[in-house]
C-alpha positions as a printed NumPy array, in Angstrom:
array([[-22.385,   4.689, -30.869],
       [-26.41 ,   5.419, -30.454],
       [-28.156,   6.717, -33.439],
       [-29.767,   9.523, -31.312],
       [-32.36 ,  10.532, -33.57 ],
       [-33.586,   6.716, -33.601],
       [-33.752,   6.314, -29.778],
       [-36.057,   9.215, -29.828],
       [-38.199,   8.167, -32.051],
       [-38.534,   4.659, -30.678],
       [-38.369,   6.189, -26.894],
       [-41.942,   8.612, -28.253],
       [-43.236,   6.061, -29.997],
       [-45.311,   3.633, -26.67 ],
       [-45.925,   7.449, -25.347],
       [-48.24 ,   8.598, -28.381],
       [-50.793,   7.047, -27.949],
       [-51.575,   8.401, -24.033],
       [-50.384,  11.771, -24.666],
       [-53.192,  13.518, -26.2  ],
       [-53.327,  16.135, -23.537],
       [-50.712,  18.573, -22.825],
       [-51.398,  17.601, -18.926],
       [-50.465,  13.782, -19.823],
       [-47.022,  14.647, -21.868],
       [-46.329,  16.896, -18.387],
       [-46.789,  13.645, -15.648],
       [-44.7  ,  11.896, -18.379],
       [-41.751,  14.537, -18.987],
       [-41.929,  15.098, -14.816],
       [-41.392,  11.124, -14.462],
       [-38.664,  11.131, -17.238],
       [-36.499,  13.521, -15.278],
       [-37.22 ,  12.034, -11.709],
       [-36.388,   8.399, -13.13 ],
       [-33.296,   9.876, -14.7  ],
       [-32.239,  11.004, -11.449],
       [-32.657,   8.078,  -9.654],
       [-30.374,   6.04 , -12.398],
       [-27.941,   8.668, -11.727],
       [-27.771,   8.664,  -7.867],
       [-27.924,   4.612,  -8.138],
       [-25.077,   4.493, -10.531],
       [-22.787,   6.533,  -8.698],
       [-23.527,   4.876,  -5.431],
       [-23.136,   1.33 ,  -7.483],
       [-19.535,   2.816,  -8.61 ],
       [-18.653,   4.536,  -5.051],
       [-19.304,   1.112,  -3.253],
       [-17.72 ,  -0.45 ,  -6.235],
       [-20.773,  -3.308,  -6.748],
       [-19.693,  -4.81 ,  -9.538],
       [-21.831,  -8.072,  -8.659],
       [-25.641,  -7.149, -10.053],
       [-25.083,  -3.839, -10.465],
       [-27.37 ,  -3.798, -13.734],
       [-29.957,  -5.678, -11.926],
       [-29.79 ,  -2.869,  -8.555],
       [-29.946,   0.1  , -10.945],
       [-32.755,  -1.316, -13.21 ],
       [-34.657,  -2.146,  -9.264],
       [-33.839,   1.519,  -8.26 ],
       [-35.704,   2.732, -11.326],
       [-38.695,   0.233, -11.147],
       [-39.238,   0.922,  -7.658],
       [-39.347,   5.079,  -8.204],
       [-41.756,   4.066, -11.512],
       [-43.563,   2.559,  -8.815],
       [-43.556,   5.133,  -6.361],
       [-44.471,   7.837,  -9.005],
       [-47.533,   6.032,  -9.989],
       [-48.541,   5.983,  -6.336],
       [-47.947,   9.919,  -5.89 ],
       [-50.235,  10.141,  -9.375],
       [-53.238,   8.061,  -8.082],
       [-52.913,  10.301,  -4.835],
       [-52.851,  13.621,  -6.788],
       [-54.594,  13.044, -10.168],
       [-56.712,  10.062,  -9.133],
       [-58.691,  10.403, -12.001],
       [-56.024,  10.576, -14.593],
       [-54.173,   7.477, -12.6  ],
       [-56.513,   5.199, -13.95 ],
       [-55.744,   5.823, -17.521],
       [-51.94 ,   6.489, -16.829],
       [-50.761,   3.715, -14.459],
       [-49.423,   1.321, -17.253],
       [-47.482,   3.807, -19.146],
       [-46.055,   5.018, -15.869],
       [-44.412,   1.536, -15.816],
       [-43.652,   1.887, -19.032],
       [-41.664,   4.106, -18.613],
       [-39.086,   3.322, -16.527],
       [-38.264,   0.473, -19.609],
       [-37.271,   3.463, -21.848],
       [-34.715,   2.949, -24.203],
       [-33.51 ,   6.7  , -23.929],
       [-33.582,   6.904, -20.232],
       [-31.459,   3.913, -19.926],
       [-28.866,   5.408, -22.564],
       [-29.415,   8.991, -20.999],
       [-28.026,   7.06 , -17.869],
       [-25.408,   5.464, -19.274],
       [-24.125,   8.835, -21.316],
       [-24.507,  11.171, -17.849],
       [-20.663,  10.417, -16.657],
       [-19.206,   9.701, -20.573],
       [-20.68 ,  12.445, -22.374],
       [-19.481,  15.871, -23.152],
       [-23.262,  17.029, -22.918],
       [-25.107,  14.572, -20.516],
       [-28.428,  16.092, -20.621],
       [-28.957,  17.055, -24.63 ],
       [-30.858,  13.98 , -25.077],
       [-33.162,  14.456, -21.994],
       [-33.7  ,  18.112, -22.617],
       [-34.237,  17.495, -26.425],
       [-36.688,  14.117, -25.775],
       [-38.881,  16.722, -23.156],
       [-38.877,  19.152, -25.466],
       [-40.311,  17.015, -28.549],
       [-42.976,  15.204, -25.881],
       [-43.792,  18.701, -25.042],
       [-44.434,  19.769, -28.03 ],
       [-46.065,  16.836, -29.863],
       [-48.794,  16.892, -27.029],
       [-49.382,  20.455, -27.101],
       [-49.798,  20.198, -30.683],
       [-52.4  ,  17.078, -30.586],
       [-54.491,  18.519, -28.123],
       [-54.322,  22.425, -29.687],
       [-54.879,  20.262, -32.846],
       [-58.184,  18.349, -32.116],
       [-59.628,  19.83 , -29.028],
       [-58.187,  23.56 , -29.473],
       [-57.225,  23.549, -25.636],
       [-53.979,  23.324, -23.95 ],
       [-55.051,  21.59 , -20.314],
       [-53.311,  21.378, -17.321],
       [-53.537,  18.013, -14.288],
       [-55.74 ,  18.688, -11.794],
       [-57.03 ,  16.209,  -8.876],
       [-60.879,  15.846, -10.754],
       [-59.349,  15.372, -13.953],
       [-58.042,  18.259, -16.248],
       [-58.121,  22.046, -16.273],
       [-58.602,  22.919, -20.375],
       [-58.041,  26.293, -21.345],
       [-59.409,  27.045, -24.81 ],
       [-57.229,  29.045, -27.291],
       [-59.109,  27.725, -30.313],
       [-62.463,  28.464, -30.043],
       [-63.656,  26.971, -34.008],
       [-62.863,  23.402, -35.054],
       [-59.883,  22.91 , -37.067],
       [-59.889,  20.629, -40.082],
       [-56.741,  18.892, -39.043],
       [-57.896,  16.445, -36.808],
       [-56.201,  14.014, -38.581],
       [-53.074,  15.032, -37.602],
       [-53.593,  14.904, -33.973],
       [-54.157,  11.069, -34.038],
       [-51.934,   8.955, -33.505],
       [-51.254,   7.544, -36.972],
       [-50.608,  11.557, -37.998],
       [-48.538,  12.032, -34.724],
       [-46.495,   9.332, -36.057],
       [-46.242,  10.533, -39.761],
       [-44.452,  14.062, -38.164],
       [-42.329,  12.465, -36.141],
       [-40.999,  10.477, -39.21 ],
       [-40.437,  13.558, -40.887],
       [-39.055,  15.314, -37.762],
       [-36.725,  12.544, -37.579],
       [-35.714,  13.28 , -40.9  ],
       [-35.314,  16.745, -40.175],
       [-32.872,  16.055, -37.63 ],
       [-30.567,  13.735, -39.549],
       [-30.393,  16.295, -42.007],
       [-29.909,  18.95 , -39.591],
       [-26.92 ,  16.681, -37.984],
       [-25.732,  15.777, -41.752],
       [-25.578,  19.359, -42.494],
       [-27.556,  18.497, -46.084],
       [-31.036,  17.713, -46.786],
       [-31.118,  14.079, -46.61 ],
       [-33.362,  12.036, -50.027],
       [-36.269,   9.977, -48.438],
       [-36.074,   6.521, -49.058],
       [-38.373,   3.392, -48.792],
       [-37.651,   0.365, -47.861],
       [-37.534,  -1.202, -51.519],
       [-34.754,   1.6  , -52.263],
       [-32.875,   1.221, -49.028],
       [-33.173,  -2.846, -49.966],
       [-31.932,  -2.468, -53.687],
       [-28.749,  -0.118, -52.314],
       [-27.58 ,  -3.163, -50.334]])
């Protein structure tokens, strides 16, 4: 069994520090989605043709080679974004959750929840960093990005729009969301407790 709320965190976690723009976490959530579909369509032609031979080694070649192809499109349409991009494009397609989001589409009762629920929270941590530091929410454009402001004054929370604070609320989102799926608010523990409970 996956601990859900773990893959997400780890899955966010080589993501943070690109996404400080609301136009990055959208090329990243659009790649998510067209990688997932890819592992999909591979998998059920792998299981329709009945490759049992290096069928692990065809899907995970499916979903480099549309990784690959996406960062092409990119460089064509955001050329100046591409340059900054391109490795965590690559990157990627070695998610941990869009390999188990594969895996779960055919043996799940809800295939998509962790898709939809990873989008949302890449959504809205880059929304937040960029309303955060630069009080814009921007948009991918071919010279770079369109910013439109909705803060107009500097906030004094700039802290928490780096990547170090980025990473602080997802820890605590995280705990949220075991508590939420515990149904009770969960004690926070460090790891001298979690040692001395062993």
């Amino acid at each position: 069994m996956v601990d859900k709320s773990i893959a997400f965190f780890l899955g966010l976690c080589p993501l943070i520090p690109i996404a400080a723009h609301f136009a990055e976490g959208l090329i990243f959530i659009t790649e998510f989605w067209l990688l997932l579909a890819v592992g999909i369509v591979s998998k059920l032609l792998i299981n329709y043709f009945r490759i049992d031979k290096f069928s692990q080694m065809i899907l995970y070649l499916d979903i480099i080679f549309a990784a690959a192809l996406y960062a092409q499109i990119i460089g064509v349409l955001f050329p100046v974004m591409a340059i900054s991009l391109e490795r965590y494009i690559y990157m990627v397609g070695f998610s941990y959750i869009l390999i188990i989001s594969i895996g779960m589409h055919d043996s799940s009762q809800y295939p998509f929840e962790m898709p939809v629920l990873y989008s949302i929270i890449l959504a809205a941590v880059s929304i937040l960093r960029e309303l955060v530091v630069f009080g814009t929410v921007s948009l991918p454009v071919r010279s770079g990005l369109f910013s439109i402001t909705l803060v107009p004054f500097p906030l004094p929370l700039k802290f928490w729009g780096s990547s170090a604070g980025v990473l602080m609320m997802l820890g605590v989102a995280l705990w949220l969301f075991r508590s939420f799926h515990k149904g009770e608010l969960l004690p926070f523990q460090t790891d001298e407790t979690y040692r001395n409970r062993q």
